[in-house]
Each structure stands twice: as C-alpha cells, then as structure tokens.
ROGUKE-30172 format. One record per residue (C-alpha): residue in one letter; x negated, y negated, z negated. Coordinates in steps of 0.2 Angstrom, whole numbers, plus 5000, padded with zeros to 4 digits. Layout:
! ROGUKE-30172
AXYZ...
! end
This chain:
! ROGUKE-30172
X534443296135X533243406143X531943336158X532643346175X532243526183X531943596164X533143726161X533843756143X533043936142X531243806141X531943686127X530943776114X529443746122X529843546128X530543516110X528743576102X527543476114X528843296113X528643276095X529943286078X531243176083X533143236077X533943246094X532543356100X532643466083X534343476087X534143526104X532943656099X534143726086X535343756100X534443836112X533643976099X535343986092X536144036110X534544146114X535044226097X536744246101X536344336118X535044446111X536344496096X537644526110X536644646121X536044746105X537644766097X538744806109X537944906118X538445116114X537545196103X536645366109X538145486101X539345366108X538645386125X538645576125X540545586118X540745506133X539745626142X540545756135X542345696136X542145656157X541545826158X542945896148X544145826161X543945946173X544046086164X545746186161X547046156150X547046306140X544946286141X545246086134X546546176120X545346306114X543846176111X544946066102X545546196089X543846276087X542946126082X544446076074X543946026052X545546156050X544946276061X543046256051X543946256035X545146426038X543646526047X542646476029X544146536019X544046706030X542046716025X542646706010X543746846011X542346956017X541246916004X542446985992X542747136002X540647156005X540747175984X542147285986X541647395997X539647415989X540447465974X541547585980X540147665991X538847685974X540447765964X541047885975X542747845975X543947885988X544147746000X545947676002X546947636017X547347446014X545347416016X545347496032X546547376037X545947236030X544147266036X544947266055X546047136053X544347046049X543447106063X544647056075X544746896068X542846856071X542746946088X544346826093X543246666087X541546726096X542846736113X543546606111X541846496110X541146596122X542646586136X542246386130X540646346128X540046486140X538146476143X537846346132X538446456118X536946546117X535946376113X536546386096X535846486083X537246506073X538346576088X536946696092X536946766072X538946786072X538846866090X537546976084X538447016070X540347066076X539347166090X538747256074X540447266065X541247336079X540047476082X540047506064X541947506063X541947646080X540847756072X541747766056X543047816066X542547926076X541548006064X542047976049X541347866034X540348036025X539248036040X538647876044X536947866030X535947786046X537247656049X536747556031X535647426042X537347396052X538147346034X536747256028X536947146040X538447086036X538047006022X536946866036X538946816039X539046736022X537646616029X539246526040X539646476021X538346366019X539746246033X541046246019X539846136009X540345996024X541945986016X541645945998X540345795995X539745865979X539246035986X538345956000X537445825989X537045985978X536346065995X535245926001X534645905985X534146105984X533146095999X532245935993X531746035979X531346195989X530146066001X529445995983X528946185976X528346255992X527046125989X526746125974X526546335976X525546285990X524246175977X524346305963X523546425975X522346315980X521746285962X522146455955X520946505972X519646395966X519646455947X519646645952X517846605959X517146555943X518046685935X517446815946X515446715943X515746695925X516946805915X516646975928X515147015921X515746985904X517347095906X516147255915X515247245896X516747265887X517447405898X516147485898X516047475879X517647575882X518847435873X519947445888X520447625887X522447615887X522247495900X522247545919X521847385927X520747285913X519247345919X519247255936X520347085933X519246995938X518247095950X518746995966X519446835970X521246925974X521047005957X520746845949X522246755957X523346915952X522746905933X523146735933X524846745938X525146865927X524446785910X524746605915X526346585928X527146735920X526446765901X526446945902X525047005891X524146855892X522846915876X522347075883X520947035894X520846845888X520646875869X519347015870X518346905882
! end
C-alpha cells in the first residue's frame, strides 16, 4: 500500500527510499511491470512508417476513378512485373537478332517487322498506362524516365524505317543502341527468384569492395611511380641511350613521369604483359 496522495506512477521511488521489505519489493515489481507494459503497448502498436503511408496512399486512391484504381492495381501487379520481364526478355533476343542480321547483310524478313511493333506498342501501352496513373509523379522515378526515353526513341526509329526505309537510316545507330538501356528493366526479374537476387546483392557488395581496393592500388602504385621515376629513370635513359631498346617504341620513357610509371605498372604487374622488358635490363 502506497502513502496517502502517492500515486502508483511514484512507487518506484517511495519503494527505494522505505527500505527492502517484501511487500514493498513487490509493489515496486508491479509498478515497473505496468510502466513496461504501457511503454511496450505504445511502441508496438503503433503503425510503422510504411504502414502509415499505405494508408496514405490507399485514402488517396479512393477518390480516384475506377478505371484509374484498375490500372494501378494491374501495373504494380507481381504478374504484371513478371510478364513485362518475360517481354524484356523477348527483346533481348530480338536485339541479338537483329545486330546480327544487320553485320551479315541479309535481307530482313517480315515476321520481325512485326514482332519489333507488336513490341513497341506493348511498351508505349505500359509508359501510358502509368503515366495516365501515376501522372506527375511518374517522372519522379528513374526508371520511368529511361523507358519513356526509350519507347519515344523506338517509335521514331520505327517511323523513319518506314518512311524511309532500313538502307538509309546509318545516323539512326544511337537510336538502336539505346535499346539495349531496356534490358536494365531485367535487373526487377531478380525480385522474383531469391537466388538471383542474393547473387545481385552479393555482386554489388563486391563491386563496393573492388572500387576500393582499385581505389588503394592507385594510391600505392601513385606512390611507387615517384620512386620509380627518382630512381629507376635515370637508369633506364642509360640503357636507351646505349640503344638496348631499339624494337621497343615506349622503353625509352617508362618511367619518365609519374602517369608513365603508373601505366608501366599496370601493365608488368596488374596485367603481366612483357613484364621483363624494361624490368630485366634494369
């Protein structure tokens, strides 16, 4: 029992100043135990910060029309995701395709004229249909921006082929070169299949790890091209002029500045390409 006007929020603090009794231990236990509980309850239940804005997002969504609530269900549908990969996929292999039958000279057939616009109005009917969805904030994602960018290149590449033919179109490689950015939309496949997407994570680890570490070896092959160029230089001007370089064009200055110096050692040490010839007559 607590002291007349002491509320039970204050037991901690009566319980430590009356002494160790068990009836004030136990009144101690209690209170922390029912401060836990409410502290537990406010952290826990509360929403969590995606939780709130699926609510956002879903109040907003109300007042939007059916057709508009139908079109952002099915484009960011795992289905949807899934078949617009398989597509990618598609084009990819038509890419190949079409490259090769461009270096051979071959005459193009009909079925990839229609296959190449049955594809392109495929991805001009996805950009729409987020566009007509997401309207303005479609542009506040990258990856909208590159397939926009790229049907509005695919379609004027497709017009021009028509209307002036294939054989006439040299300028127009940029255009098909930059189809091959599409296949970047492959990389949302990966989402599908655990494995994959381990494998990715675990590639751009290791792509963080050898920047660095490229990053280092500069930093030390930089360091050893100064000595080089105070040390061995002088060295390797003696034995070009000697004239023991002769069937070498670049011998004579590998060492001449720091750039040279860091160029020579990529090339013995990182790459092992004629690693002897400067290093062995030196």
């Amino acid at each position: 029992r607590l002291p007349i006007g002491m509320s039970a929020g204050d037991g901690g603090t009566w319980c430590r100043m009356s002494g160790n009794s068990e009836q004030l231990a136990e009144t101690c236990n209690d209170t922390s135990e029912r401060q836990r509980g409410s502290w537990m309850e406010t952290v826990f239940n509360r929403p969590t910060i995606r939780q709130q804005v699926s609510c956002q997002k879903g109040k907003l969504r109300e007042a939007w029309s059916p057709v508009r609530r139908f079109l952002v269900t099915l484009t960011e549908c795992r289905a949807y995701e899934f078949l617009m990969g398989l597509v990618v996929c598609v084009t990819s292999g038509l890419i190949v395709y079409e490259t090769d039958l461009r270096a051979s000279g071959r005459e193009d057939p009909i079925w990839r004229h229609v296959v190449s616009a049955t594809l392109i109005a495929l991805y001009t009917t996805d950009v729409g249909f987020r566009l007509f969805v997401y309207r303005q904030a479609f542009f506040h994602c990258n990856w909208n921006i590159l397939d926009l960018a790229v049907v509005v290149s695919d379609v004027v590449l497709q017009a021009a082929s028509w209307l002036l033919g294939d054989g006439s179109l040299p300028s127009f490689a940029v255009l098909r070169i930059c189809r091959i950015f599409r296949l970047l939309r492959l990389v949302r496949l990966l989402l599908f299949f655990r494995e994959l997407h381990l494998m990715l994570i675990g590639f751009l680890s290791a792509m963080r790890a050898m920047f660095w570490a490229s990053c280092m070896l500069m930093m030390m092959l930089t360091l050893w091209s100064v000595v080089a160029v105070e040390v061995l230089h002088p060295i390797n001007q003696r034995l070009a002029n000697d004239g023991l370089y002769s069937d070498c064009v670049r011998c004579h200055r590998a060492y001449s500045s720091v750039m040279d110096s860091n160029l020579t050692f990529l090339q013995q040490v990182i790459a092992g390409d004629s690693w002897g010839q400067v290093s062995i007559p030196i």
